[in-house]
C-alpha positions in Angstrom: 96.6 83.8 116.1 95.9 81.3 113.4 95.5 77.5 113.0 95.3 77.5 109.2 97.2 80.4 106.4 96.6 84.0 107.6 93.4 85.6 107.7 92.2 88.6 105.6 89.3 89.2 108.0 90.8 92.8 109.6 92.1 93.6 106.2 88.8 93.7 104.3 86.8 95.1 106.7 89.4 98.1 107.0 89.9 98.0 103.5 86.3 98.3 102.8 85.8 101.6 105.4 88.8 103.2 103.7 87.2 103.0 99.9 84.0 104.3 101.4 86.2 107.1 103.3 88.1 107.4 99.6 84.7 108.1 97.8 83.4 110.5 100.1 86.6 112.4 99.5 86.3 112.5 95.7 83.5 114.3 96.1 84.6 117.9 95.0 82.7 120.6 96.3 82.1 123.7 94.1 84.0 126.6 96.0 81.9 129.4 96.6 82.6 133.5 95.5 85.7 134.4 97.7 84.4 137.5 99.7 85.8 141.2 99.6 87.5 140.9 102.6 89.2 137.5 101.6 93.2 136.9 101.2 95.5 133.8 100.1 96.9 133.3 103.5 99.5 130.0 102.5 103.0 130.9 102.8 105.6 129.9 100.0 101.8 128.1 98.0 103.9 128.0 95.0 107.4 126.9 96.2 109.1 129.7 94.9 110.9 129.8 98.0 111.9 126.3 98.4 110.3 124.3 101.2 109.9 127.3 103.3 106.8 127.5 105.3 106.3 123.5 104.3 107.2 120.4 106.9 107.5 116.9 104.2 108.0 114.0 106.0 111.5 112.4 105.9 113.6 113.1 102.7 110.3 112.6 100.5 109.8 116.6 99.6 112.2 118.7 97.2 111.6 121.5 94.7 111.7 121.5 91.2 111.9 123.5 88.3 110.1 121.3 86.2 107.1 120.6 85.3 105.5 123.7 86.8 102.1 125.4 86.7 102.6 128.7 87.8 105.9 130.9 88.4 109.5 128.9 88.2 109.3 126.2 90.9 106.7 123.2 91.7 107.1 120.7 94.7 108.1 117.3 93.5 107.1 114.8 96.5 108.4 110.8 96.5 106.4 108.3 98.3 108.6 105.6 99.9 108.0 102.4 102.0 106.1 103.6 105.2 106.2 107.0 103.6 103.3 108.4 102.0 105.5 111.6 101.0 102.9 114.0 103.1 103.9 118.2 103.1 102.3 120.1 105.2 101.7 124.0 106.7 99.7 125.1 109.5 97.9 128.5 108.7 96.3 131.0 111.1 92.7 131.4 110.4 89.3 132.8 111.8 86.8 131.1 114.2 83.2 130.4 112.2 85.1 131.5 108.6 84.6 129.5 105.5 87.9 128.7 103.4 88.6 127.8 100.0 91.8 125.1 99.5 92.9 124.6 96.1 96.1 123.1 94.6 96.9 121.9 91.1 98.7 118.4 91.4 100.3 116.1 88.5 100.8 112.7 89.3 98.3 109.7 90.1 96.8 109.6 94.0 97.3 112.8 95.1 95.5 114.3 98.1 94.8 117.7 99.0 93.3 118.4 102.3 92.8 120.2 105.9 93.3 118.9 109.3 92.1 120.8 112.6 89.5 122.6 111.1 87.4 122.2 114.3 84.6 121.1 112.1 84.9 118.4 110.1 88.0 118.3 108.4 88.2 117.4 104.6 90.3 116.1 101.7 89.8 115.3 98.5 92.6 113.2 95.9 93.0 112.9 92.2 93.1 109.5 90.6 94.7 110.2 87.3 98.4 111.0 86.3 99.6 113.4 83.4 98.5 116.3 82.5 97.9 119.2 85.6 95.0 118.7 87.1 93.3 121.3 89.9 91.9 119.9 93.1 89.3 122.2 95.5 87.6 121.5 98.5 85.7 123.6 101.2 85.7 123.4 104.8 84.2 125.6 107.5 86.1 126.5 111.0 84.8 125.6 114.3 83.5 128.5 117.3 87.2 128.1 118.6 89.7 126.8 115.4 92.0 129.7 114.9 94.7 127.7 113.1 94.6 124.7 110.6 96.7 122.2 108.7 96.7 122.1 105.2 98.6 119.0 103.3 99.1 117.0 100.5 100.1 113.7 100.5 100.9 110.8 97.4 100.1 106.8 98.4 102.6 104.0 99.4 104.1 103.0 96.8 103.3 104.9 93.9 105.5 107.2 91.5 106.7 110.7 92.4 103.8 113.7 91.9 103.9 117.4 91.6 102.3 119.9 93.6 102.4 123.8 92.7 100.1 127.0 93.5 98.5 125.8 96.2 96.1 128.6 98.5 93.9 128.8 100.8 91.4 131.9 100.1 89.6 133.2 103.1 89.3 135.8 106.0 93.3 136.4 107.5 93.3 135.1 111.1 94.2 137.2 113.9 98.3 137.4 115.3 99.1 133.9 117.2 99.0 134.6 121.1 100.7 133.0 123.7 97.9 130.2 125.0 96.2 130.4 128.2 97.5 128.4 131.5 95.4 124.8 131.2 93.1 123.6 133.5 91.6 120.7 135.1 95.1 119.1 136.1 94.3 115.6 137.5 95.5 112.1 137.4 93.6 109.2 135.8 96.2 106.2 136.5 99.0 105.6 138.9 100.6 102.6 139.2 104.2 101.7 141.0 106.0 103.3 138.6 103.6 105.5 136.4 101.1 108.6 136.3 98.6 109.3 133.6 97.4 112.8 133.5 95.1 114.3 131.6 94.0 118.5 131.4 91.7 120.4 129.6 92.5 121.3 126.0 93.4 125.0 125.3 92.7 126.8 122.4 95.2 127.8 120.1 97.4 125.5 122.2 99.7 123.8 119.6 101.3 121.2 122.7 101.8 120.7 125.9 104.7 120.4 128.2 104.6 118.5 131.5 106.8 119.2 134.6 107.7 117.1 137.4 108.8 119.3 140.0 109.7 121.7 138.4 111.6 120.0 135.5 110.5 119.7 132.5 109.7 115.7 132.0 107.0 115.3 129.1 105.4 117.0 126.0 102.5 116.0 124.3 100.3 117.0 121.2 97.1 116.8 123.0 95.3 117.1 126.7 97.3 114.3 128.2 100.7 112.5 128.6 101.7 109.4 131.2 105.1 110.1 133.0 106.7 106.7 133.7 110.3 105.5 135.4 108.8 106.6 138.6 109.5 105.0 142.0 107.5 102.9 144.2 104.9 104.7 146.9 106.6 108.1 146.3 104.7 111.2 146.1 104.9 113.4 143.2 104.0 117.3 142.2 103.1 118.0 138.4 102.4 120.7 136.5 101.6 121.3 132.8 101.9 123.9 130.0 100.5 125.1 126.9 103.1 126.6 123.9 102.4 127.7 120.2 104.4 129.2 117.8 104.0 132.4 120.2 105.5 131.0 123.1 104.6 128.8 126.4 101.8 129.7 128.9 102.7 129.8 132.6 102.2 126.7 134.6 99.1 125.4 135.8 98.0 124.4 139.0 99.8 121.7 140.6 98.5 118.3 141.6 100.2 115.4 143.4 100.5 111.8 143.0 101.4 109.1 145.6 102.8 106.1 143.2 101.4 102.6 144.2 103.4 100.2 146.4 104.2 98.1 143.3 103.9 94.1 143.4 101.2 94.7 140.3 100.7 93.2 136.9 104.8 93.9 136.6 106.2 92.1 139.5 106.4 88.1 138.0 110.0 88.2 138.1 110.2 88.3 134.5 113.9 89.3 133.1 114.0 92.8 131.7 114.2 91.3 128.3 111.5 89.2 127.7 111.2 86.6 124.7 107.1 85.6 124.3 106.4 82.5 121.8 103.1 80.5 121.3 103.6 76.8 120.9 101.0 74.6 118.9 100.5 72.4 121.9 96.7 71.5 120.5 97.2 71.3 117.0 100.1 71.0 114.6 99.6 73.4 111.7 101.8 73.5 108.6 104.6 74.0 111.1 104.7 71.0 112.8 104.9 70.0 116.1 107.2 70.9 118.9 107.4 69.4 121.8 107.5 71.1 125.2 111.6 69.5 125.9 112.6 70.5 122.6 111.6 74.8 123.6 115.2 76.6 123.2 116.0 78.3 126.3 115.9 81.7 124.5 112.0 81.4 125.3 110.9 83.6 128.6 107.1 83.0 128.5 105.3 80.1 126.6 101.7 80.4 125.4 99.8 77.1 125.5 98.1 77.5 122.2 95.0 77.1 122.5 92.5 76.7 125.4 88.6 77.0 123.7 85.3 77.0 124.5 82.6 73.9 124.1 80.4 76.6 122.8 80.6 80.3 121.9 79.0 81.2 124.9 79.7 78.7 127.4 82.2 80.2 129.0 83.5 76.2 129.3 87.1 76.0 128.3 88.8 73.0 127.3 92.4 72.3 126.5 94.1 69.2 125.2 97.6 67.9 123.8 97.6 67.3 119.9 95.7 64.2 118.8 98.9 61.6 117.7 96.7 60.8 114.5 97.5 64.8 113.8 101.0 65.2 115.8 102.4 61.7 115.6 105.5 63.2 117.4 103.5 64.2 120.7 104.4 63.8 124.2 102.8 62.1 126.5 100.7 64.0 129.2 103.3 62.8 132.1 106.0 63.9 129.5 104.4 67.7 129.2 103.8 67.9 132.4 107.2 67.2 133.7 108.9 69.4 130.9 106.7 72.6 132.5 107.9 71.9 135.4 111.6 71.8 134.2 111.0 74.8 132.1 109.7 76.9 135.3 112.7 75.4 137.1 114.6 77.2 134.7 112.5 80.3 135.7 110.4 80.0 132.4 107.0 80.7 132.7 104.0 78.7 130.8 100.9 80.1 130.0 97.2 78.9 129.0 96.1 80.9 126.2 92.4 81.3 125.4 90.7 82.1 121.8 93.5 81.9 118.9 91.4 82.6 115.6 88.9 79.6 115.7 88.0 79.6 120.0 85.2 82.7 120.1 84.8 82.9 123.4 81.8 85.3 124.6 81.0 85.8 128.3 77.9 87.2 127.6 76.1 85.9 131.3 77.2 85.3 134.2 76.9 81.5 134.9 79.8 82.2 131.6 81.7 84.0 133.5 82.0 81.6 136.6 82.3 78.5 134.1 85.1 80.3 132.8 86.6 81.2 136.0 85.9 77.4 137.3 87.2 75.9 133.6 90.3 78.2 133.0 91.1 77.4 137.0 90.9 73.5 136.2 93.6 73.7 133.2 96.1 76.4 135.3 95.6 73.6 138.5 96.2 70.7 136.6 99.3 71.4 134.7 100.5 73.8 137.0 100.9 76.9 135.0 101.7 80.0 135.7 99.2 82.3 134.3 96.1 83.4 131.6 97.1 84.5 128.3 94.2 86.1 126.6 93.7 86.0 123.0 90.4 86.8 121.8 89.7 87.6 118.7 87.2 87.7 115.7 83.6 88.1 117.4 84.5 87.5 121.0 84.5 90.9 121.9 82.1 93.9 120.7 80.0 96.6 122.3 76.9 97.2 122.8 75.1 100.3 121.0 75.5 102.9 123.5 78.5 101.5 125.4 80.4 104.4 125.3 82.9 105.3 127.5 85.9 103.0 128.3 86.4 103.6 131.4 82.9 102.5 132.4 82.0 99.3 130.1 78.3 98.4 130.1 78.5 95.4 127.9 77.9 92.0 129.4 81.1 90.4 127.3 83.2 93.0 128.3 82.2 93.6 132.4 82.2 89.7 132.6 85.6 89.3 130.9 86.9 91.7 133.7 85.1 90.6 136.2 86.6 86.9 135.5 90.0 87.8 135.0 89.9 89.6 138.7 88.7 86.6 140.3 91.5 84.3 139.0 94.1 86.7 139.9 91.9 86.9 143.1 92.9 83.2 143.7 96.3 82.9 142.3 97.7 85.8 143.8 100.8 88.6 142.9 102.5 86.1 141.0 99.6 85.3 138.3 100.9 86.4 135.0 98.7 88.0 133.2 99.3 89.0 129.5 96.9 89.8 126.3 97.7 89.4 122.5 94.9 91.8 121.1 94.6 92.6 117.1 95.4 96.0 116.1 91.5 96.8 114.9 90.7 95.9 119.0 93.1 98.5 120.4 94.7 100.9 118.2 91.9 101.6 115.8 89.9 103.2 119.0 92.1 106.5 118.4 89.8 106.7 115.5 86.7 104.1 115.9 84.9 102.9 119.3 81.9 100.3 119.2 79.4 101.6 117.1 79.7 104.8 117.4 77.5 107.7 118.8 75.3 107.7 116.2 75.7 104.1 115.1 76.3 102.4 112.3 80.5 101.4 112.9 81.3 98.0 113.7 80.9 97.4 117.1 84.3 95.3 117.7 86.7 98.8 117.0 88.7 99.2 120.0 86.5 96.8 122.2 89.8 95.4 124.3 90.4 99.2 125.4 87.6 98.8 128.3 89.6 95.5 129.3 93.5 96.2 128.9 92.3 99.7 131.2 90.3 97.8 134.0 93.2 95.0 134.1 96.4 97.3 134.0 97.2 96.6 137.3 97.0 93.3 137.1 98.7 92.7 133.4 101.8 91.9 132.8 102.2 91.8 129.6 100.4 93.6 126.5 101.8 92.4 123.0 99.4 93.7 120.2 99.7 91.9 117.2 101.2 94.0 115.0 100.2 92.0 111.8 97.2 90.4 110.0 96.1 94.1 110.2 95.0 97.0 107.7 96.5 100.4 107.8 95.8 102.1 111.3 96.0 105.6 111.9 99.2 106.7 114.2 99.8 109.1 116.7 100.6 111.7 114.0 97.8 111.3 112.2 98.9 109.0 109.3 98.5 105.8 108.0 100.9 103.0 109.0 101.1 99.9 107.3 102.2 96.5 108.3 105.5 95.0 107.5 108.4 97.5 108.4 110.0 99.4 111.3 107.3 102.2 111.0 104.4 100.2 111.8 105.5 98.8 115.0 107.1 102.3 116.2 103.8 103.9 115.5 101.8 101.4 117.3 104.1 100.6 119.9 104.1 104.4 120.8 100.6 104.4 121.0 100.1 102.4 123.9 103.1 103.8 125.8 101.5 107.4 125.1 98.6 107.2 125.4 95.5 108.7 122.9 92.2 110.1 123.4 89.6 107.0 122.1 87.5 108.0 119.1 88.8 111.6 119.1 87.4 112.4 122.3 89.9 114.5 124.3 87.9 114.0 127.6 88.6 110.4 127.3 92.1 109.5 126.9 93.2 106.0 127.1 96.1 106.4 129.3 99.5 104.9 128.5 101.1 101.6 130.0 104.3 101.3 131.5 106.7 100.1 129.1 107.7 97.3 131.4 104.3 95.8 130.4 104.2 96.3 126.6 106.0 93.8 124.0 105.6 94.0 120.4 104.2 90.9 118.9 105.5 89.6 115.5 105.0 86.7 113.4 107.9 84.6 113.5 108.4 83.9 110.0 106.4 85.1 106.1 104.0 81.7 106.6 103.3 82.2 110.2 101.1 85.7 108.9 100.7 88.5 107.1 103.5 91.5 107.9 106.2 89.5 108.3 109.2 91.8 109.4 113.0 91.2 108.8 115.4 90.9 111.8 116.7 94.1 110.2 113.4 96.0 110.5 112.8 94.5 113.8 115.8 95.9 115.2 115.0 99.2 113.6 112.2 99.5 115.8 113.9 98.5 118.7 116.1 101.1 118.8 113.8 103.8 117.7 111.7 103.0 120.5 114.4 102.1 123.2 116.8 104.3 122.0 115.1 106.8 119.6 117.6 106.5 116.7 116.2 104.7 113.3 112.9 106.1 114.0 112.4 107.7 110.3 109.6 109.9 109.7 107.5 109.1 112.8 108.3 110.5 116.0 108.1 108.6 119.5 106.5 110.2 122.2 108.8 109.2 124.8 112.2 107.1 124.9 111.1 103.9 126.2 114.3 102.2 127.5 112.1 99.8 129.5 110.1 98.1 126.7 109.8 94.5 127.9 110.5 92.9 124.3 109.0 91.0 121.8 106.3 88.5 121.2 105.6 85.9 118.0 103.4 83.6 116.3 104.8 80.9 117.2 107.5 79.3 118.7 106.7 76.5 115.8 106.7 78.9 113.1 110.0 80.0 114.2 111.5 76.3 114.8 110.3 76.0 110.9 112.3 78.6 110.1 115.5 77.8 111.4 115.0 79.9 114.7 115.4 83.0 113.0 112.7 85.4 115.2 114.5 84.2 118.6 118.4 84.0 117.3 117.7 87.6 116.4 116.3 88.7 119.9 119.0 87.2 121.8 121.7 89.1 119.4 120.3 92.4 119.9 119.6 92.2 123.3 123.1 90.2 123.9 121.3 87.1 125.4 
């Protein structure tokens, strides 16, 4: 969250990973002698046949008769908004087999690549438009791959490009079998109304389906899937399966589940529809300054903007009302205090938030962590709040080199963050609300990136809440990501979403209901939330940050995620009818601009 005009901090750094990423793919690699035994094994490489054997995104693929390379036909692809006009075919190939892919593409930013390889996986792009130009790159499969992804793809944005004769020359794989049963069944989460499951991957396994007794309940694309709508301390029985294109494996093993008692992170008597706003109440910004009377009653939960720190590393937190010299319109403290109290009469709750984008808070010892428990204790006593609203951003939180695994943080910011946290919900008891406003690069971007990497060398902040939101989810309420001020960030399908539209927050949205495996690393899936604790958090108008999104595209994603219609080219992994709402920077920002933001959540949700 921001004091001053939106910050481009996330976007270069992404930005700067993703030209490196872009380089490496231009590299074109010099395809070796096909062998003897070798064979074109694409289906339909030269669209002769229409789209068969080809899945394009949306309505972005169609065949043309001209231009052409070879033969009659050539695929003509169309990049639009969110859509980055991506065909694709998955192919049957050869454990330990080297493959040749090779397309010729017209048209300027055009990729060409393979997914799944079980190696490293590879793709190369063209930067030039006009005349046909041929791209070729080289992978090798993995002791276990025996099926791969080949794609081509345009960029956001740009013009329609051409795609024709495109193979894949190498040894023919053996017939698709129906996968084995998985193993491994076991629970890694259960909460009052949730299970998180997790299995070992099976090879040739395309996707997974999940069964509550006996009924089908869940599918996933990978080694895990979280079942929600469950009932309070009720046992459950689940089983999972694998399928492929030949068909679904028998069931594994069963394993049971007792659900928690409830009374958790959930239980704060918030209405189903929640409405989350940060008010300036320490600064004005360009917005203005609103006064804590003068809060619309559309407002469910109000974050105090902005508790900080004396020092980076105190652990001391401090939080004041807006100097008059800088908010001549300010309350007085007897004023704010007694409009809380009317605002929780109305069964509002108010929040301290910690951090925004200038408070770096790091709790890297622990006299820190009990100044912060001591501090953040004094502000919650002495204007009676109702809960902790962390928002830490920028440098607050990184990992250690090493600090691997987020289920078991090592890093001193990190365990003392928890550790803190506990101990005021220790104190306040069930009805502490707990909620965290995390950038995308802290949570999402761990599907791809975590700390620094095994080997080193990444920046040590990707996906450094994950060890935090995990070790809290019982106790949080409330999860809203922002969903802007970011870079592109890699879905659930694999793709690039981009800030602004529908798309983005459906993608990431799905994520944390979902689930993912952090870093790639199917033995360690973040498991997903319930929905009940997850809002999507938007700025409330184009000054209040970058990715503004119209009430239009807002309610786009709504319904794609609460009702699965709108949901254009990606694909929810669930229908999450209990999504808790939204979230914005700021209740200020949206004042500004004429209460646009909270007019529109109270329409759609019939408030």
């Amino acid at each position: 969250m921001e004091r001053t005009g939106p910050t481009v901090r996330f976007s270069g750094l992404l930005a700067a990973v993703t030209a490196a990423v872009l380089a490496a793919g231009a590299l074109v690699a010099t395809a070796p002698a096909a062998g003897a035994a070798d064979v074109d094994l694409t289906r339909n490489g030269g669209f002769e046949s229409g789209l068969d054997g080809w899945s394009c995104t949306a309505a972005s693929g169609a065949v043309v008769s001209t231009p052409v390379h070879g033969g009659t036909k050539a695929l003509k692809a169309t990049p639009a908004g969110s859509d980055n006009a991506k065909c694709s075919q998955t192919i049957t190939v050869k454990p330990n087999s080297s493959y040749t892919l090779s397309a010729w593409v017209q048209g300027s930013y055009v990729y060409l690549g393979a997914s799944g390889t079980g190696t490293t996986d590879v793709s190369t792009w063209t930067q030039s438009s006009g005349a046909w130009k041929q791209l070729t790159t080289t992978f090798r499969t993995g002791p276990s791959t025996t099926s791969v992804s080949v794609y081509t793809h345009g960029w956001y944005g740009t013009p329609a490009h051409y795609v024709d004769d495109l193979t894949l020359v190498g040894p023919g794989g053996d017939p698709v079998v129906i996968p084995a049963v998985p193993a491994g069944l076991k629970t890694t989460a259960i909460t009052s109304s949730s299970v998180a499951l997790s299995w070992n991957a099976v090879s040739g396994a395309s996707g997974y389906h999940v069964y509550r007794g006996g009924t089908k309940v869940a599918t996933a694309t990978g080694p895990s899937a979280t079942v929600t709508g469950l009932t309070p301390s009720t046992a459950y029985s689940f089983q999972v399966s694998a399928t492929n294109p030949a068909g679904e494996s028998a069931k594994s093993a069963a394993v049971t589940a007792t659900t928690t008692e409830g009374g958790g992170g959930g239980d704060t008597k918030l209405p189903a529809r929640a409405l989350v706003g940060y008010l300036h109440s320490s600064f004005a910004n360009g917005s203005g300054y609103t006064r804590m009377a003068d809060v619309p009653d559309s407002w469910d939960v109000i974050n105090l903007a902005f508790g900080e720190p004396t020092s980076v590393t105190s652990g001391d937190i401090r939080f004041s009302l807006c100097p008059v010299a800088e908010c001549p319109n300010v309350e007085s403290e007897a004023e704010f205090k007694a409009a809380i109290k009317a605002k929780q009469a109305a069964g509002k709750k108010v929040l301290i938030s910690i951090g925004g984008q200038n408070g770096q808070v790091q709790l890297a010892s622990t006299a820190a962590r009990d100044a912060f428990v001591t501090s953040v204790s004094k502000i919650i006593d002495t204007y009676g709040l109702d809960g902790l609203d962390i928002d830490f951003e920028g440098h607050s939180l990184s990992l250690n080199t090493g600090d691997t695994d987020f289920r078991n943080p090592t890093s001193p910011v990190i365990v003392n963050l928890i550790s803190a946290v506990k101990s005021l919900k220790a104190k306040y008891g069930s009805d502490f609300v707990l909620t965290m406003a995390p950038e995308t690069f802290f949570v999402q971007l761990g599907y791809q990136f975590y700390g620094s990497g095994p080997w080193g060398g990444q920046d040590p902040r990707a996906g450094a809440y994950l060890p935090v939101i995990h070790a809290l989810r019982d106790d949080l309420t409330l999860l809203h990501v922002q969903d802007y001020n970011s870079g592109p960030i890699m879905g659930l399908d694999n793709q690039y979403h981009t800030m602004g539209g529908a798309d983005f927050h459906i993608a990431m949205t799905d994520m944390l209901l979902a689930g993912f495996p952090v870093a790639g690393d199917t033995t360690k899936v973040f498991p997903g939330l319930r929905p009940d604790q997850v809002a999507i958090g938007l700025p409330a108008s184009s000054q209040a940050g970058n990715g503004h999104t119209t009430p239009a595209e807002v309610n786009k994603a709504l319904n794609c995620l609460i009702k699965k219609t709108d949901c254009g080219s990606y694909q929810t992994h669930g229908t999450w009818s209990d999504l808790r709402g939204l979230m914005t920077w700021s209740i200020n920002w949206d004042r500004f601009n004429n209460w646009e933001f909270s007019k529109n959540f109270d329409a759609y949700f019939g408030n």
